[in-house]
C-alpha positions as CSV (number, residue, x, y, z in Angstrom):
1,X,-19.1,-18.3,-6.4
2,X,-15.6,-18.0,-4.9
3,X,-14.0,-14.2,-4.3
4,X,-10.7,-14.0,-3.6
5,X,-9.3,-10.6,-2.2
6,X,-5.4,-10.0,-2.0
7,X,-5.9,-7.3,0.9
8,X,-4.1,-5.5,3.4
9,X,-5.3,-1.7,2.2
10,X,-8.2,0.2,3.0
11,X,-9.4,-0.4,-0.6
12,X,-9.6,-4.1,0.4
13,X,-11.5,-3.7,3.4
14,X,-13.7,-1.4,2.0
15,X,-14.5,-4.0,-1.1
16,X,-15.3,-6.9,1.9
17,X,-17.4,-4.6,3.5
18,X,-19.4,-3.9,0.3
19,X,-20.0,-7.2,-0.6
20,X,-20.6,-8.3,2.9
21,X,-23.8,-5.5,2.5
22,X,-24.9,-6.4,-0.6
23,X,-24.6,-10.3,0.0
24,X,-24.2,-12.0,-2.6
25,X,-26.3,-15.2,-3.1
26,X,-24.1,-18.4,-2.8
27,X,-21.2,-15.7,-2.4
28,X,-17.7,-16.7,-0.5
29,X,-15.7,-13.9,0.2
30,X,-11.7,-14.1,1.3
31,X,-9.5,-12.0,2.4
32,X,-5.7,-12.7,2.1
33,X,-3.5,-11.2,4.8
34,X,0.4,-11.1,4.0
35,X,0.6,-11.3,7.5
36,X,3.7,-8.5,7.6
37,X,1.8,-6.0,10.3
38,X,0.6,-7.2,13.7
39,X,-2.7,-6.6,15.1
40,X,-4.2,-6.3,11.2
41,X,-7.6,-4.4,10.9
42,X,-9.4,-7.7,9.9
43,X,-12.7,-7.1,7.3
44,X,-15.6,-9.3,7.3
45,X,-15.6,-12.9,6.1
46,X,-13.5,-14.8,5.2
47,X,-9.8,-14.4,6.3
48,X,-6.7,-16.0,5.8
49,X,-2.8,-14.9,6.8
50,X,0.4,-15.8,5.1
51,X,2.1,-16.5,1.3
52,X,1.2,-18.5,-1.0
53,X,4.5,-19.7,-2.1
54,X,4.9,-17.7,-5.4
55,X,2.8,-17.6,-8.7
56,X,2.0,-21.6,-8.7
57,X,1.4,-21.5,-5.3
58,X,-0.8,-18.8,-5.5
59,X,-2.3,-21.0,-9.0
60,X,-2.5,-24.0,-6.8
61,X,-4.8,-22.7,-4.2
62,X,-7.3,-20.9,-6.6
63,X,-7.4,-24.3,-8.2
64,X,-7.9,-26.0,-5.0
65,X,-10.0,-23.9,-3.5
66,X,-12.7,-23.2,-6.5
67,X,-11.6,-19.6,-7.1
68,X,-13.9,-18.0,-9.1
69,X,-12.7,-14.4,-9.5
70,X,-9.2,-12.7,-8.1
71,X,-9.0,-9.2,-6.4
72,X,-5.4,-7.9,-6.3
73,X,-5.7,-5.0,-3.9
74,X,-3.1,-4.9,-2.4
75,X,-0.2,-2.1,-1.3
76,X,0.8,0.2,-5.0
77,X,4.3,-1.1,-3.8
78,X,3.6,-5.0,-3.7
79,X,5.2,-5.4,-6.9
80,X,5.9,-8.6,-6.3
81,X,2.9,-10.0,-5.2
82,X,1.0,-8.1,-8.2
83,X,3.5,-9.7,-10.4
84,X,3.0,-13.4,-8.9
85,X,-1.5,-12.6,-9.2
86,X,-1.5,-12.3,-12.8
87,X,0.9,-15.2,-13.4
88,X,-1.4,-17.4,-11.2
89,X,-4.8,-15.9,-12.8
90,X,-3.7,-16.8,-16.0
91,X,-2.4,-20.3,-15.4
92,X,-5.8,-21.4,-13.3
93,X,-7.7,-19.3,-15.9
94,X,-9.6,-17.1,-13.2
95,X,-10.4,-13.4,-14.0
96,X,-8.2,-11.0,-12.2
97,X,-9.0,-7.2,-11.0
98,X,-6.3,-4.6,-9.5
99,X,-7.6,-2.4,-7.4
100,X,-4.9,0.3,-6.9
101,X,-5.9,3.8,-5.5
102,X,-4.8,6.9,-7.4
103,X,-1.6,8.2,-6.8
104,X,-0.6,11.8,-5.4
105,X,0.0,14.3,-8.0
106,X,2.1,17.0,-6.6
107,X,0.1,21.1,-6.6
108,X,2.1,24.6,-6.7
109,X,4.3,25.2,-3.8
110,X,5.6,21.6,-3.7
111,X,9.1,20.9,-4.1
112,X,9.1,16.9,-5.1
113,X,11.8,15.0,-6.3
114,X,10.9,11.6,-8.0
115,X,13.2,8.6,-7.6
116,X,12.6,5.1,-9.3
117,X,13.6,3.1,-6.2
118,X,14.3,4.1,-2.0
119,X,18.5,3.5,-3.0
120,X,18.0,6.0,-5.6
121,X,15.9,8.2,-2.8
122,X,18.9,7.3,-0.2
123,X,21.6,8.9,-3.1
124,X,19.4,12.1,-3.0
125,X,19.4,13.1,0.6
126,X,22.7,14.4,1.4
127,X,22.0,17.1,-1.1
128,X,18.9,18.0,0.1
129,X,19.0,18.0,3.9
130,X,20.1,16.8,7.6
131,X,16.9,15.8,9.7
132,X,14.8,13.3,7.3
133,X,11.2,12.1,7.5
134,X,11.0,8.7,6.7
135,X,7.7,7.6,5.4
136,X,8.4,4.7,3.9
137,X,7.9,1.8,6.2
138,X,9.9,-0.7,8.2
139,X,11.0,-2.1,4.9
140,X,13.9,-0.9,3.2
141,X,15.8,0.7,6.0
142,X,18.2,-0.7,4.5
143,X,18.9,1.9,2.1
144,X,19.2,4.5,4.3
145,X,21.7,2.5,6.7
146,X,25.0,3.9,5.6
147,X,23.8,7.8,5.6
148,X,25.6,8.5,9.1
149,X,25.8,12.1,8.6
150,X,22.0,12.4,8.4
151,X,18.9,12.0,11.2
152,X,16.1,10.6,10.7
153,X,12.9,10.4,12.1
154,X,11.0,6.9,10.8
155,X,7.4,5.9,11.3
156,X,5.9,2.8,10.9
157,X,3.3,0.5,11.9
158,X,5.8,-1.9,13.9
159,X,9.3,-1.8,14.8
160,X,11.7,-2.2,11.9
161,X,14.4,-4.8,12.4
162,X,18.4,-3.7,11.4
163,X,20.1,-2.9,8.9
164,X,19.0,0.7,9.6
165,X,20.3,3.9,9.9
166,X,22.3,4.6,12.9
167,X,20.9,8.1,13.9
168,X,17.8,7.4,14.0
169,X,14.5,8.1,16.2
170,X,11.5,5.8,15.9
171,X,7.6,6.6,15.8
172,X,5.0,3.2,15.9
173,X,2.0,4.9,14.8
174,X,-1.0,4.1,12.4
175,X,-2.7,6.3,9.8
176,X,-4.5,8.0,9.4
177,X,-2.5,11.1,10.5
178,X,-3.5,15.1,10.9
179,X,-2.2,17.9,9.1
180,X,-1.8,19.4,12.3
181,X,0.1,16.5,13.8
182,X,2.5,16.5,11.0
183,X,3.1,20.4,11.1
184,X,4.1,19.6,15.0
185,X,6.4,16.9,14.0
186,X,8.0,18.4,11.3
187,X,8.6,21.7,13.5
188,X,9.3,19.8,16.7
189,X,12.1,17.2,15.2
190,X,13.2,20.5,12.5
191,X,12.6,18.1,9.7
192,X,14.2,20.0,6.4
193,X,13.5,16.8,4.0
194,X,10.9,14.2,3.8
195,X,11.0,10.9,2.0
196,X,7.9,8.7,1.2
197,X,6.5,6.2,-1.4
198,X,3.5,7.2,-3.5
199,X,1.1,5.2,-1.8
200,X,-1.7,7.5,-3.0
201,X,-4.7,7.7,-0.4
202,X,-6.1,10.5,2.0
203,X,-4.7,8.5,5.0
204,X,-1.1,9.8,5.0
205,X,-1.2,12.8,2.6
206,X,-1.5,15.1,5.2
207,X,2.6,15.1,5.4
208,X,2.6,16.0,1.9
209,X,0.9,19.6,2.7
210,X,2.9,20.4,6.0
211,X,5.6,19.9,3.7
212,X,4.6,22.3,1.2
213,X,3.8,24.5,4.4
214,X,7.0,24.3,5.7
215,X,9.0,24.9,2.1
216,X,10.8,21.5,2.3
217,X,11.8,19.1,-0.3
218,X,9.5,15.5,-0.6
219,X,11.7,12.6,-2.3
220,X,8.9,10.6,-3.6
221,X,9.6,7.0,-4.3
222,X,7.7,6.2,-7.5
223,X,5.1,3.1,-7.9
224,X,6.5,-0.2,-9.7
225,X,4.6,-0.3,-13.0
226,X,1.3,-2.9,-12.9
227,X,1.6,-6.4,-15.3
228,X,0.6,-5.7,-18.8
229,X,-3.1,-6.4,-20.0
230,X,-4.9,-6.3,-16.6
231,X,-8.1,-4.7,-15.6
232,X,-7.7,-1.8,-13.2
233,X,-9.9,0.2,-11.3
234,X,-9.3,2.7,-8.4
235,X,-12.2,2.4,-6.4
236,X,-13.6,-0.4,-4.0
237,X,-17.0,0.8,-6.3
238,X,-15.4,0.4,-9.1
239,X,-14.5,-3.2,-8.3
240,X,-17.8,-4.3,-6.9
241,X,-19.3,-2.7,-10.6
242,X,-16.9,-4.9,-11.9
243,X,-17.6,-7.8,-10.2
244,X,-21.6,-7.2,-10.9
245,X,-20.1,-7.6,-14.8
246,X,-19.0,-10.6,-13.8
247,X,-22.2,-12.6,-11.7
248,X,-21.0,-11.4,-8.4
249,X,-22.7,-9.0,-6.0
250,X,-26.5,-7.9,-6.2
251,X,-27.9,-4.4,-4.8
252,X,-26.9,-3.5,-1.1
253,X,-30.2,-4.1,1.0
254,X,-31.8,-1.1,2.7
């Protein structure tokens, strides 16, 4: 049997590692890399980086490669990659799983504002501050390039590349993050607005309650909706249960 994982996100290293405990019998398990960050957090097995060239490339290599079952766990954001998964699951006829983890859901005291897209997000701003926290990636700075009365503050896991804002002050830094260290940013750069995607997780929401601490506004950038008719579950359990439904993955050894 043939697993492929579409990974990138703690959920998909956390699925690797439980199959590599419970090792499967006659079990190959790969991990697909987009290949976007350097320095990746590899997870056990099987690993490959780069695209697959779209849908029918993605088709062609479970085809050639004896693909058995597909894992899409990648980022809530890869839209397009989800998209181009369960195109290419259905035309090799392999079984596909998204494993997505649950989103944030905002608590009393927050003051969110949901946008459909980070241009919509960028349109928001100038009414709701001057010193921004960009959460959002290296990505898409693109949005925010043209917003030259504002500051912002951007993190990210490598350097973002222009277009991007022209006041701007950059932080390369990798989750997860403290809620103390995010009360000391937002005080020390006097961040009055914060932008992110909702990427869901325990990693990065501690920026989310220094926010509320602090009484400033979140923009949050909601997720691109999932393809129609696709299994979902929001746990790297969940997907290894799923997966025993489907032949794969015995009881984890003691």
């Amino acid at each position: 049997m043939h697993v492929l994982i579409l990974g990138g996100t703690t959920e998909a290293r956390g699925l690797a590692e439980l199959l590599a405990a419970a090792r499967p019998a006659a079990t190959t398990v790969t991990s697909s890399l987009a290949g976007r960050v350097a320095g990746p957090r590899l997870p056990p097995g099987e690993v490959r980086v780069g695209g697959f060239g779209g849908a029918d490339g993605l088709a062609a290599w479970l085809r050639d490669h004896r693909v058995d079952v597909l894992i899409d766990a990648t980022h809530p954001f890869a839209g397009t990659i989800s998209r181009n998964a369960a195109l290419a699951a259905t035309t090799a006829h392999v079984p596909l799983l998204m494993l997505r983890r649950p989103g944030w859901v905002p608590v009393d005291g927050d003051d969110w504002h949901p946008v459909g897209s980070l241009a919509e997000a960028a349109g928001a701003l100038p009414a709701l501050g001057r010193r921004v926290f960009l959460t959002t990636g290296r990505t898409g700075l693109a949005a925010f390039a043209g917003l030259d009365a504002l500051w912002f503050l951007v993190r990210s896991v490598d350097a973002p590349e222009p277009p991007y804002p022209a006041r701007m002050e950059t932080l390369l830094e990798r989750g997860p993050f403290t809620l103390d260290g995010e009360r000391e940013l937002i005080r020390r750069h006097r961040v009055d607005v914060l932008v992110t995607k909702d990427s869901g997780g325990a990693a990065t929401a501690p920026k989310l309650e220094a926010a509320r601490e602090a009484g400033i506004p979140v923009v949050v950038v909601r997720r691109p909706p999932l393809p129609d008719g696709v299994a979902v579950t929001d746990t790297p359990e969940g997907a290894l249960a799923w997966l025993r439904g489907h032949g794969i993955g015995g009881q984890a050894s003691g």
